[in-house]
Legacy VTK file of the C-alpha trace (Angstrom):
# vtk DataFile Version 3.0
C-alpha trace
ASCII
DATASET POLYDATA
POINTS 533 float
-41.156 -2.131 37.015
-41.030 -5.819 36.475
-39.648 -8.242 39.003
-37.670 -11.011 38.398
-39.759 -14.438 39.661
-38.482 -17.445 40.381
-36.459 -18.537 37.324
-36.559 -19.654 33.724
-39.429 -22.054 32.964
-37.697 -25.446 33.372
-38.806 -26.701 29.807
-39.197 -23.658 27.205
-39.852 -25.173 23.835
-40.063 -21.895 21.682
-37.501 -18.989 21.748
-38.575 -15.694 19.907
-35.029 -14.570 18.096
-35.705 -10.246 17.036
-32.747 -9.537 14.553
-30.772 -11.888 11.991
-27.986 -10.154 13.091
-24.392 -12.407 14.586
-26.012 -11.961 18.039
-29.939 -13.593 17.081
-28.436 -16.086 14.475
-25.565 -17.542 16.625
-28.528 -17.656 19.421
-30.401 -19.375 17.025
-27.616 -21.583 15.852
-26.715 -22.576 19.439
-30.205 -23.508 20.535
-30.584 -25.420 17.374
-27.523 -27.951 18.231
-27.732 -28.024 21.712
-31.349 -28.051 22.916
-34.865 -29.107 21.777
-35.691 -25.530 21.718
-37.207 -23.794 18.478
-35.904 -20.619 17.306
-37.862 -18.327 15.036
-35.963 -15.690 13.928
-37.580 -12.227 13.111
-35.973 -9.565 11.167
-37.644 -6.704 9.852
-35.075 -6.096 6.453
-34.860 -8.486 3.793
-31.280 -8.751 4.325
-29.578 -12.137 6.772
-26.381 -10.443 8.870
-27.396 -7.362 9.804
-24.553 -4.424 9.846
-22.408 -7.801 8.675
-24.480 -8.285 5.654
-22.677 -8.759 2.381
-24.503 -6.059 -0.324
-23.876 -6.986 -3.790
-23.911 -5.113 -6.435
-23.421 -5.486 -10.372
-20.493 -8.641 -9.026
-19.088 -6.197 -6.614
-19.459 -7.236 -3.254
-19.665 -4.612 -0.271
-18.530 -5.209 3.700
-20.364 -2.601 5.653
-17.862 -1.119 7.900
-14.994 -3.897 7.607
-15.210 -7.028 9.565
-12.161 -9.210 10.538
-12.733 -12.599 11.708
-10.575 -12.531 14.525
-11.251 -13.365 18.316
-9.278 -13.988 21.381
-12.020 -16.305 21.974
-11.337 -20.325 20.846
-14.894 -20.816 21.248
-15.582 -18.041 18.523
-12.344 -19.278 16.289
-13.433 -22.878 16.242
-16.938 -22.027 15.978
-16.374 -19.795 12.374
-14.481 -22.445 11.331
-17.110 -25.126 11.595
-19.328 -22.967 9.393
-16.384 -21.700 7.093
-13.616 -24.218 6.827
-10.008 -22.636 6.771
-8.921 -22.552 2.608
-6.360 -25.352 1.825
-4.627 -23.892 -1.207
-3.949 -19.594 -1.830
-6.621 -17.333 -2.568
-6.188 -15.615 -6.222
-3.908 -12.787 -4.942
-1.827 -15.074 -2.898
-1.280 -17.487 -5.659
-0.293 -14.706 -8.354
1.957 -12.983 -6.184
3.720 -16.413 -4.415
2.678 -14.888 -0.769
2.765 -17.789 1.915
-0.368 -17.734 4.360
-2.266 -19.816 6.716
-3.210 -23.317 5.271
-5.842 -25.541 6.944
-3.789 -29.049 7.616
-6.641 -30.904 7.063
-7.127 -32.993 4.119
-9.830 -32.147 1.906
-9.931 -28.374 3.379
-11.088 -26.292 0.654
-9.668 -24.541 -2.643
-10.902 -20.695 -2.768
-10.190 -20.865 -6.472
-13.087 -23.831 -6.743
-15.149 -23.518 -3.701
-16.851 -20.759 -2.245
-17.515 -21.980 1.129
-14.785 -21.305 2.811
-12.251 -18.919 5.004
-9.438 -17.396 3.916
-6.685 -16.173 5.875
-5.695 -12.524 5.158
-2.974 -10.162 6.004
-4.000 -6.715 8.165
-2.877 -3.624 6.972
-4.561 -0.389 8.419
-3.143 3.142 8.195
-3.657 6.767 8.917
-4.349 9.559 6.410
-3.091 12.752 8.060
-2.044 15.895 5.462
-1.882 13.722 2.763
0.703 11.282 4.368
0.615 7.617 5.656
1.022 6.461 8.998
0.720 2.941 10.273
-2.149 2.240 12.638
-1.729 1.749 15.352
0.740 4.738 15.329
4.670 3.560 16.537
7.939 5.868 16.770
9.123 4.128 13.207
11.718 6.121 11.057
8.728 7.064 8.534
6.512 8.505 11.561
9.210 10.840 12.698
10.309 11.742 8.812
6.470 12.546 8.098
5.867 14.730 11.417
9.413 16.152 11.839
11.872 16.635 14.874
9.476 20.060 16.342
6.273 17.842 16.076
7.740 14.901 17.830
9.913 16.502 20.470
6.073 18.104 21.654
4.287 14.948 21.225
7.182 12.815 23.445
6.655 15.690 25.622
2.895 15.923 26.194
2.990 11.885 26.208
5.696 12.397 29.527
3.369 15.184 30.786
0.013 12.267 30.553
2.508 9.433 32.345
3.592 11.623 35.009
0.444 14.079 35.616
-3.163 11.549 34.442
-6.476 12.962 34.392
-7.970 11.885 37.251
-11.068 11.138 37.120
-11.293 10.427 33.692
-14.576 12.314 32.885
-14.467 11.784 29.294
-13.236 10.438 25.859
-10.905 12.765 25.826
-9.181 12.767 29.271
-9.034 8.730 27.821
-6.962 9.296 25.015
-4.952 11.820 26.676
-4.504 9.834 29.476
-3.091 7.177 27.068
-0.972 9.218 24.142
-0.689 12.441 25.217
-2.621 15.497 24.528
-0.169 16.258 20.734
-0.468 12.605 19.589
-4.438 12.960 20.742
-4.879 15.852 18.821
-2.268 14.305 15.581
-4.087 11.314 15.171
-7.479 10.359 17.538
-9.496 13.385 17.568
-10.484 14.339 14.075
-11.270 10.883 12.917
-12.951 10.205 16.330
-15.360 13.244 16.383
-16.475 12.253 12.658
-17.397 8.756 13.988
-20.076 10.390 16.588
-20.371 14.048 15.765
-19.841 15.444 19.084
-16.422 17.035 20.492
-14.574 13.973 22.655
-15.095 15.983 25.455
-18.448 15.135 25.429
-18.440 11.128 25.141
-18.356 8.932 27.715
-14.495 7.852 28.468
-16.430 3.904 28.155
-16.085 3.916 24.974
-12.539 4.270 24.941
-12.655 0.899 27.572
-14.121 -1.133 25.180
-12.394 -0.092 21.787
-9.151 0.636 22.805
-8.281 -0.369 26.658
-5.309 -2.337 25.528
-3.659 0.131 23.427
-0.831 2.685 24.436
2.285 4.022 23.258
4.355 1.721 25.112
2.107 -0.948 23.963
2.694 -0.124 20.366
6.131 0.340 20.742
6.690 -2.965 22.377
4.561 -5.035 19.860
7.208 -3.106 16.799
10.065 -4.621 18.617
8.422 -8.005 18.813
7.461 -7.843 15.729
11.283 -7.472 14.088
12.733 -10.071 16.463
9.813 -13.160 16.455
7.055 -12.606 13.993
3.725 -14.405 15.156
2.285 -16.222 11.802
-0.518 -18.236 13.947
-4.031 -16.822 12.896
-4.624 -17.320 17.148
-2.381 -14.534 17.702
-2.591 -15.349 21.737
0.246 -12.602 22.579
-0.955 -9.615 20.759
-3.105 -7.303 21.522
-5.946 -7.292 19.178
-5.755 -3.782 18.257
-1.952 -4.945 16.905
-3.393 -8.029 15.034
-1.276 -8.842 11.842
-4.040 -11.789 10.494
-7.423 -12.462 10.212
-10.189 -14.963 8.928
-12.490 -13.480 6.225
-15.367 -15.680 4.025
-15.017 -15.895 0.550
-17.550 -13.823 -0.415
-17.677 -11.498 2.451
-19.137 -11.294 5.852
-23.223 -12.194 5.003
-21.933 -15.429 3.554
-21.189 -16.534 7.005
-24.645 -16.078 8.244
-26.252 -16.836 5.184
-24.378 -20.010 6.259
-25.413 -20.208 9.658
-28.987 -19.421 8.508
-28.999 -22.145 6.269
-28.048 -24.301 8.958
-30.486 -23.346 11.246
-33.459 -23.598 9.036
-31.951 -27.853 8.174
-32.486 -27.649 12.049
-36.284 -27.018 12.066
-35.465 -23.191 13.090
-37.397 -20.904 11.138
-36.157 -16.934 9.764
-38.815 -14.847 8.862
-37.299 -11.881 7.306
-39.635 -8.528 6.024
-41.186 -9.441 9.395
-40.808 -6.339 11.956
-41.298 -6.728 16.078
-43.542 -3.544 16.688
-44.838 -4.427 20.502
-43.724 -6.545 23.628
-46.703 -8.102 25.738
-45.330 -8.402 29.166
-47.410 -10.696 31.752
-45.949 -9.610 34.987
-42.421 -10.467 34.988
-42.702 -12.641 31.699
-42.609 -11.384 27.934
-45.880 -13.681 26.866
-46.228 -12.047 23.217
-44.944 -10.289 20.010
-46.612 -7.785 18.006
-44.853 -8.593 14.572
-45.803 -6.826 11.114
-45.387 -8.238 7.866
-43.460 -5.049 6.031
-44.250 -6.193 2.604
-48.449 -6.468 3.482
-48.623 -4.376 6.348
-50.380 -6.764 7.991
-49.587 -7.379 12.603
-50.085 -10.428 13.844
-49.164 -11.712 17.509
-46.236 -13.926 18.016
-46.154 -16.262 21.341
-43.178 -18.001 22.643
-41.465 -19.113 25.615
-38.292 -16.989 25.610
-37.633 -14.067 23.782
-33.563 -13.321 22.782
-33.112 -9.648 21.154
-31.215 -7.867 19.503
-33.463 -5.058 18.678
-32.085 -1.377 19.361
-33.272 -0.327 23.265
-34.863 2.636 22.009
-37.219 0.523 20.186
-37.792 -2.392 22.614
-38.818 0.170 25.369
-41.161 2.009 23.095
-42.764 -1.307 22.210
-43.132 -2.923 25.712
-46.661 -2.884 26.939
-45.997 -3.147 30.348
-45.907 -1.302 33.542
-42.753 0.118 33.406
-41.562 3.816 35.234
-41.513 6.650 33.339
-38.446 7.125 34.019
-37.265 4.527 32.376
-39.049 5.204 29.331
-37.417 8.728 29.101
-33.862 7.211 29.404
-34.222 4.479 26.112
-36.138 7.299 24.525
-32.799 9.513 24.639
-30.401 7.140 23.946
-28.172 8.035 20.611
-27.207 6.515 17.630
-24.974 7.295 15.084
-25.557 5.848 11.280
-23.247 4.604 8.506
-23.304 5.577 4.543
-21.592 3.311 2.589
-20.291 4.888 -0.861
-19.066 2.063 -3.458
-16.638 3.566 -5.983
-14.979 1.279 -8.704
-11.720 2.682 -10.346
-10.172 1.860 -13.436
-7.183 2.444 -11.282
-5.927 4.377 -7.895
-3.631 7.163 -8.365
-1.627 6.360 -4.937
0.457 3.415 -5.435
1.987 0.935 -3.462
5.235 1.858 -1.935
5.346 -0.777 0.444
7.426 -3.871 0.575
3.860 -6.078 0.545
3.225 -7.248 -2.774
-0.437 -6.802 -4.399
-2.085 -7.619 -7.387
-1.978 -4.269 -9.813
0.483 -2.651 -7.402
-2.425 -1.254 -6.058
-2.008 0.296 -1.954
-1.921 -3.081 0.499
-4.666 -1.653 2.885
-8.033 -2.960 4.287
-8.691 0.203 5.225
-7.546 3.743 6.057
-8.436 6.371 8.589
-9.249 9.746 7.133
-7.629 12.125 9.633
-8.160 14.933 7.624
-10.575 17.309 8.531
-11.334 19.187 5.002
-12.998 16.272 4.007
-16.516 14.421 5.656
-15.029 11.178 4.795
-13.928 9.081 7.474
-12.781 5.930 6.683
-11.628 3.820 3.002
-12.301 0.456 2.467
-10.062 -1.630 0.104
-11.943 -4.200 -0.875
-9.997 -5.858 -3.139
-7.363 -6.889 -0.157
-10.112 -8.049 2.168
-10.818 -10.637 -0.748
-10.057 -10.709 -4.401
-13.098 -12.461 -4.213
-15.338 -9.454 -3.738
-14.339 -7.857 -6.705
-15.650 -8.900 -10.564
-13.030 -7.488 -12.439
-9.499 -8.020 -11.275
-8.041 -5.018 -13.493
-10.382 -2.708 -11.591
-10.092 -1.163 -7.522
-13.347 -1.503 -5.915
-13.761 0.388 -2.804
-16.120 1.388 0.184
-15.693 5.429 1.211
-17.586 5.602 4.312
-19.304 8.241 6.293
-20.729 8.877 9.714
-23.789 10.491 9.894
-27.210 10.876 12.059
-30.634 9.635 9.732
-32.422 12.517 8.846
-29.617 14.823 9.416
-28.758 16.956 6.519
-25.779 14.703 5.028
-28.127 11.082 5.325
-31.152 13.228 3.526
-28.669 13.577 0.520
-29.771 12.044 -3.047
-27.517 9.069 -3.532
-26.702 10.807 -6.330
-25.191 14.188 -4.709
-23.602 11.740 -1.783
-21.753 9.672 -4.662
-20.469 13.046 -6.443
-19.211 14.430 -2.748
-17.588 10.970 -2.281
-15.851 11.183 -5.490
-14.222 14.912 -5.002
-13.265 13.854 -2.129
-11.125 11.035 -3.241
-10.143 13.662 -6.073
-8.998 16.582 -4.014
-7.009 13.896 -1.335
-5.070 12.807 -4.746
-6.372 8.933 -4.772
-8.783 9.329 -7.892
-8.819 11.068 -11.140
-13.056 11.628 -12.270
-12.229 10.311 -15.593
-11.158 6.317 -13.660
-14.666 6.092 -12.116
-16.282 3.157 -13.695
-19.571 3.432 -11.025
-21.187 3.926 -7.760
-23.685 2.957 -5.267
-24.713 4.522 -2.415
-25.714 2.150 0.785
-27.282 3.200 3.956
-27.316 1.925 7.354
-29.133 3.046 10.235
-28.568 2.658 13.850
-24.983 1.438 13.042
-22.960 2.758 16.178
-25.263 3.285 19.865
-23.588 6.359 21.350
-22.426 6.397 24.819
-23.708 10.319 25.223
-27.625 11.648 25.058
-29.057 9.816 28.246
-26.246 6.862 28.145
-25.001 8.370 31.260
-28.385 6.708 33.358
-28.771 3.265 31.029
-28.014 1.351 34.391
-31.703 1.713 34.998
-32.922 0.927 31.937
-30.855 -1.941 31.612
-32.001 -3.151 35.424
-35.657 -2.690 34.772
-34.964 -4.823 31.462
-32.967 -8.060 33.042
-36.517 -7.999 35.556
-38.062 -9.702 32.799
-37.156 -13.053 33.591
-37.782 -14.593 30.052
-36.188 -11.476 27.966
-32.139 -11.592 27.596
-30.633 -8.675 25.476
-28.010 -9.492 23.424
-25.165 -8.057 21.133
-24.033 -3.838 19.949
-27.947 -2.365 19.764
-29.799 -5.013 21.853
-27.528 -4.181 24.589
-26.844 -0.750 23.346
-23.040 -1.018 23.396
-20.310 -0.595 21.048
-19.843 -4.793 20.854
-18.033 -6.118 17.621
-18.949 -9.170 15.857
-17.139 -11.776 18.130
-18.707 -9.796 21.541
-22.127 -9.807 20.129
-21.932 -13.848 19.640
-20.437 -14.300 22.848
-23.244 -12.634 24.419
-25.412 -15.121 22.645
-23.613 -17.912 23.122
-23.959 -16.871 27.174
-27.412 -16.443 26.944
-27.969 -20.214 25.825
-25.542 -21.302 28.487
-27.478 -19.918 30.867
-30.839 -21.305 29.743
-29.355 -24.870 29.536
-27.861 -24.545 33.145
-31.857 -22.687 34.273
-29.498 -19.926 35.480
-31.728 -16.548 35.554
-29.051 -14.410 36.230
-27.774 -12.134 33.037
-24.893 -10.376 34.764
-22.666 -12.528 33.253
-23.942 -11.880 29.564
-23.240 -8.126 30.235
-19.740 -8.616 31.737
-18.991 -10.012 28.001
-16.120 -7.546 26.031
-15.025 -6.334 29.327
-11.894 -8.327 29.666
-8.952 -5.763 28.387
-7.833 -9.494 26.101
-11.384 -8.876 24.092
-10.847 -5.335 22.825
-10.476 -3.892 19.466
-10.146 -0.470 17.754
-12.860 0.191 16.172
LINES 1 534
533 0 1 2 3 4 5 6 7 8 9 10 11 12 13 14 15 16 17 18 19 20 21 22 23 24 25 26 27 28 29 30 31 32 33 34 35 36 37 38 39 40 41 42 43 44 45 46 47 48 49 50 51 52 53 54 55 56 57 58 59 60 61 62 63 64 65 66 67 68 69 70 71 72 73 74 75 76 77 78 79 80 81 82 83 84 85 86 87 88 89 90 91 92 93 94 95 96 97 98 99 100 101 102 103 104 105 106 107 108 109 110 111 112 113 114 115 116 117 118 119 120 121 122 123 124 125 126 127 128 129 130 131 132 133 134 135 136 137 138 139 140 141 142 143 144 145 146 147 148 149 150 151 152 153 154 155 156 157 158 159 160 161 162 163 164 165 166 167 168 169 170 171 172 173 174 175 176 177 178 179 180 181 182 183 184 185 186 187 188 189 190 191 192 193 194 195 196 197 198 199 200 201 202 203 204 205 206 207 208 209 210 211 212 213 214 215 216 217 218 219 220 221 222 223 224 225 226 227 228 229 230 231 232 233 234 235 236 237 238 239 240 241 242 243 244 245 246 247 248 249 250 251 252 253 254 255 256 257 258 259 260 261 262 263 264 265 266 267 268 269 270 271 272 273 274 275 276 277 278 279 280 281 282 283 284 285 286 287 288 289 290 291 292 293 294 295 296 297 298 299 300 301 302 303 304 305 306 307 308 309 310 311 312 313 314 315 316 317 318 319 320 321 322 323 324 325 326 327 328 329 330 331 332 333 334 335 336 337 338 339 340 341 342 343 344 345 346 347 348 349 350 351 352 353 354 355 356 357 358 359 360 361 362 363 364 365 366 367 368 369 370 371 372 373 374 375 376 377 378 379 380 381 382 383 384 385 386 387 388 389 390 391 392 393 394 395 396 397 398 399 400 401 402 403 404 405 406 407 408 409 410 411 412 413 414 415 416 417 418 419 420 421 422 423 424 425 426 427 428 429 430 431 432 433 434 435 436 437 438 439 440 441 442 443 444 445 446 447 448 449 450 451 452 453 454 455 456 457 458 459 460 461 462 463 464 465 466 467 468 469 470 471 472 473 474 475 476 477 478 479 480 481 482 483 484 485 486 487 488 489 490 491 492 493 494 495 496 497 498 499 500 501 502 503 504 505 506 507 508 509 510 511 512 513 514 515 516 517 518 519 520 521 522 523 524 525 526 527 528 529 530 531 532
């Protein structure tokens, strides 16, 4: 196993970046302003933003899995916003419908309707799908809650949630004892479980109750409640948000154009720098020297062609599994077997456009077409595969090319190679669309198109050999010059504003020569960081 040696060399002038990902380009972007350090970014895909990539197709632009700009981080907030400056004047949608939102103060802040570099600020709606009804996520006791599951089904889930306050799991072995502990075993089973086991594929019982801390530690009944009262007496309308738990969140920041414009951005900024991004370019080996990274074996995708890479640090954010199988060093066996069981779970993206959505908006929110107000909706209903529906159109009228039309992302969970992921796109886009048939959203004579997008390694699992990553990740810090960073380099469920932090650590560290990494991995563990999904 590698040892740690004495430190950081004093004066690194090279830093090898694996992934274009938040994580490696906000590493990138960091050492680029605030040291004379190089970064060369490698990523093996084509594409700049990783799972935040924008995909674009015929106008239509896609958001792989949904990504609100929000942080209760300042150093994140301000940070976007010096990429992306807040819009000055409403988006499309907010200027056709008179809505008030979030205006930059500055002068000269940007017009969404004649600039595309910029931020918008966007309302949050997210619901439940459970037997064909609506429920607000998170769930609250509201008068439409205990209309749509009746007196019975709410006297035994106010029950079961008294049983969890009085009589807790303890220990809490698993995902489930973590939810029950939290809503009670009926409101588990109404609203967590179906969606939840569709997400990784294995019964709840049978995940790791960490998960639960990261996504939802925050989160309760009473929490829920008390936010719904709060929200009728003193609405917050600051995009900071400072008293809410982020789970709750009622606004959030979102580019223009989608998420890969802001690291297209940062990209672009980097590269100005003197940083380089060498995308198609794929890190197949790790040359360790003793305690020290010293090389890269990198291959050129597009030739085939491996080449070694040197450099003085190396930042990734490569999945574990991978690294480990790569390093070419004396490591135990032991910890080889561990990263070589660690889980993943991966992400198809269906894109159906609609001449129109048969479930209207009966909301008091206003929106362009009358079409539903949602970002996106949980699919708790287990006749269908489907898990979760993007709206695009709300996350930014921006992302759609025809106004008249409802472009949306239906997305499933899935393991690569399993029998759903080796689908034709073609028999994955007909499943999608019956789907959205049979739950009443779509008549087959409104689809205009669809496209079928695939992402693997999407979600590291916290079952397989998760349960023993504590000596993985030791033997991994030994390397004094290696620092993992964001969800796959540090194979946890991080989102967007964790994984940067963790970068943003890492180069903190190296500008202070501080070899310690414990506090990169104590990032997202702060109950005020945590988020839902």
């Amino acid at each position: 196993m590698a040892r740690a040696g004495a430190g950081i060399a004093p004066m690194p002038r090279t830093a090898l970046i694996i992934g274009a990902g938040p994580a490696g380009l906000t590493a990138a972007y960091e050492l680029s302003h605030r040291t004379d350090i190089r970064p060369i970014v490698l990523e093996a895909t084509g594409d700049i933003g990783g799972i935040s990539k924008t995909v674009n197709y015929r106008g239509n632009r896609i958001d792989i899995g949904g990504h609100r700009f929000f942080s209760k981080s300042d150093r994140i907030m301000q940070w976007w916003q010096r990429i992306l400056p807040l819009q000055g004047a409403p988006a499309r949608d907010d200027l056709a419908l008179g809505r008030r939102v979030a205006l930059s103060p500055l002068a000269g802040a940007p017009n969404p309707e004649t600039e595309d570099r910029v931020l918008l600020a966007r309302s949050r709606v997210s619901r439940i799908l459970y037997e064909r009804r609506f429920y607000d996520y998170p769930v609250g006791l509201s008068p439409l809650t205990v209309r749509n599951l009746g007196l019975l089904r709410m006297a035994r889930i106010v029950a079961s949630y008294g049983k969890a306050r009085i009589r807790p799991i303890r220990p809490e072995r698993s995902l489930e004892d973590f939810f029950v502990n939290r809503f009670g075993r009926e409101l588990y089973a109404t609203f967590f479980r179906d969606y939840t086991e569709k997400v990784w594929g294995v019964p709840c019982a049978r995940i790791s109750p960490e998960w639960g801390g990261q996504r939802v530690k925050g989160l309760s009944v009473g929490r829920a409640l008390l936010d719904g009262v709060k929200g009728i007496v003193s609405r917050d309308r600051s995009l900071a948000q400072k008293g809410t738990e982020t789970s709750l969140i009622r606004q959030f920041l979102y580019p223009k154009l989608g998420p890969g414009q802001m690291w297209e951005e940062v990209a672009r900024i980097v590269q100005t720098r003197g940083g380089e991004i060498r995308l198609h370019h794929e890190v197949v080996t790790l040359a360790a020297d003793g305690a020290r990274i010293r090389s890269l074996g990198v291959r050129d995708v597009r030739t085939g062609q491996v080449g070694a890479l040197s450099g003085d640090i190396v930042l990734s954010s490569m999945p574990v599994r991978d690294l480990v199988s790569g390093l070419r060093a004396d490591i135990p066996a032991e910890v080889k077997r561990i990263a070589g069981g660690l889980v993943y779970r991966d992400f198809v993206t269906v894109g159906l456009l609609l001449r129109r959505l048969l479930v209207r908006n009966s909301g008091r929110m206003k929106t362009l077409n009358d079409i539903i107000p949602d970002t996106w909706i949980y699919v708790q209903e287990s006749d269908v595969r489907l898990g979760r529906i993007q709206v695009f159109n709300n996350w930014s009228p921006y992302l759609v090319a025809d106004p008249r039309t409802v472009w949306l992302g239906l997305e499933y969970f899935c393991t690569e190679g399993d029998d759903f992921w080796r689908l034709a796109d073609e028999e994955i886009a007909t499943r999608a669309v019956a789907e959205m048939c049979s739950l009443g959203f779509a008549d087959r004579r409104d689809v205009l198109d669809t496209v079928v997008v695939r992402m693997p390694k999407t979600y590291p699992a916290y079952f397989g050999t998760y349960g023993e990553f504590e000596t993985v990740k030791a033997c991994l810090d030994g390397f004094e010059n290696l620092f993992l960073l964001g969800r796959n380099g540090m194979h946890r469920y991080n989102n967007q504003d964790h994984s940067m932090l963790t970068a943003m650590t890492a180069v903190d560290n190296l500008i202070a020569g501080h070899s310690c990494k414990d506090n990169i991995w104590s990032t997202n563990t702060e109950e005020e960081y945590h988020e839902e999904r």
